[in-house]
N, C-alpha and C positions, 0 to 999 in steps of 0.2 A: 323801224329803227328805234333806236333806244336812246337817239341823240338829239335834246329839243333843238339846239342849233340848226340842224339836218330841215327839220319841220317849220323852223322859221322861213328857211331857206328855199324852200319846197313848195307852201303853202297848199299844202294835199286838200282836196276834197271832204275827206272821208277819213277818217282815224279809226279803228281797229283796235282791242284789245285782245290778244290772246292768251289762253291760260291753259296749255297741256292742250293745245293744238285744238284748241274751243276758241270762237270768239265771242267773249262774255260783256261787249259793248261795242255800240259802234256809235258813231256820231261825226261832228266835225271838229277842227282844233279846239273846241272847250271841252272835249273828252282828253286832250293831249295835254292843257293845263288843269285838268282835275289830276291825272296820271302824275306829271310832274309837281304838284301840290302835294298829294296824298298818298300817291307809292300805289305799288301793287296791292298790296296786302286787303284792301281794299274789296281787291275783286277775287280774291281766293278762297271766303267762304261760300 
């Protein structure tokens, strides 16, 4: 999801980042506040 609300809500395991159907991180919800701190952009070079 792309909705931190969603994640609060959820408290997932496991957080996931995809980038062109890669997943270019994983971790747990402090991969979801790094994401929603720093944007994608991040993980696209």
């Amino acid at each position: 999801t792309h909705y931190q609300r969603l994640l609060d809500e959820l408290q997932p395991d496991f957080v996931h980042i995809m980038i062109d159907g890669r997943i270019v991180k994983s971790g747990g919800m402090e991969v979801a506040a790094e994401l929603e701190k720093n944007g994608y952009e991040a993980y696209k070079a």
